[in-house]
N, C-alpha and C positions, 0 to 999 in steps of 0.2 A: 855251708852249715846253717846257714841264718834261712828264719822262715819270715814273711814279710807282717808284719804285726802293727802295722801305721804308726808305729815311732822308732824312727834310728836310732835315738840312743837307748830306747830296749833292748833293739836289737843286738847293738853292739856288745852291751851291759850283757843279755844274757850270753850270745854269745862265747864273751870274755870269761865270763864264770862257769861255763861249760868246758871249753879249753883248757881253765886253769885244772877243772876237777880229772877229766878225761889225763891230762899232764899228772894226776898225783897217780892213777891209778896206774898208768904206765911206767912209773918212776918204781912202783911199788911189785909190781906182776910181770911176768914176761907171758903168761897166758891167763886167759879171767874166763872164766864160762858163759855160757849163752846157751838158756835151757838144756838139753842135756849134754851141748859138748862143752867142748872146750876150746878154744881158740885163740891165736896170736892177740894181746894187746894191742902191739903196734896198726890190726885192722878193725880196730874196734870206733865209732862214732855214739855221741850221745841222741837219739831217736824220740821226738815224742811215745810216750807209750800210748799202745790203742786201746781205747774205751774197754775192750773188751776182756785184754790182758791184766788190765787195774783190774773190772770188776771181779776176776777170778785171785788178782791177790789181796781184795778187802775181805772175800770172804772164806780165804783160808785161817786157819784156826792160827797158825803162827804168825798175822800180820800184823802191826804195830805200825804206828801215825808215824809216817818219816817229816820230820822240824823241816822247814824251809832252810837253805844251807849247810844243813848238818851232813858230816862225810856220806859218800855213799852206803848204801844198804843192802846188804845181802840177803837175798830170800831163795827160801829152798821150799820147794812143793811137789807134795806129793800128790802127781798125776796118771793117767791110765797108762803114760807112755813111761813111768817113771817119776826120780826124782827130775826135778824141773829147777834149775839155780835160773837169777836174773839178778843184775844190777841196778839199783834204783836209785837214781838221783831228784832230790825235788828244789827245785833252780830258787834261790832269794828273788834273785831280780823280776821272776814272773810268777812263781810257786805253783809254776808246773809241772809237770811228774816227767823223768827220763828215764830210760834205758840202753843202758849198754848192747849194743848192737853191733854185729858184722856190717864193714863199711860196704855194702855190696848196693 
């Protein structure tokens, strides 16, 4: 899960606080969505989100500044293909943006 970031104990730190989050959401769900499906918890990994998936959730009309730390976030978007749900985690330890993604 770690991506190399020139200091090990960011890595580890963020790491750690991914783990702990992904562990709440799984304690909490036995399935969480991932844009229109649905899918097992148990295969789900926290994912950089890509540049491009942010820029279309800054400028949906439902999106709100997710706190550095704060539980995960739920967005729902309405897109061509439909509604579109994603989980959005923004990490303390680096206050980078994640998402809930199929471990594939």
């Amino acid at each position: 899960m770690s991506v190399f970031r020139g200091n090990r104990t960011l890595i580890e730190s963020v790491d750690a606080e991914l783990l702990h989050q992904l562990e709440v959401v799984q304690r909490g769900y036995d399935v969480v969505p991932f844009m229109a499906e649905l899918q097992p918890a148990a295969g789900m990994l926290w994912k950089p989100i890509p540049d491009e998936m942010f820029a279309y959730l800054v400028r949906s009309d439902d999106y709100r500044p997710v706190l550095a730390g704060a539980a995960p976030t739920w967005f729902e978007v309405v897109a061509d293909q439909g509604v579109l749900t994603l989980i959005i985690y923004r990490a303390r330890a680096d206050e980078l943006f994640y998402v809930l993604a199929p471990n594939r």
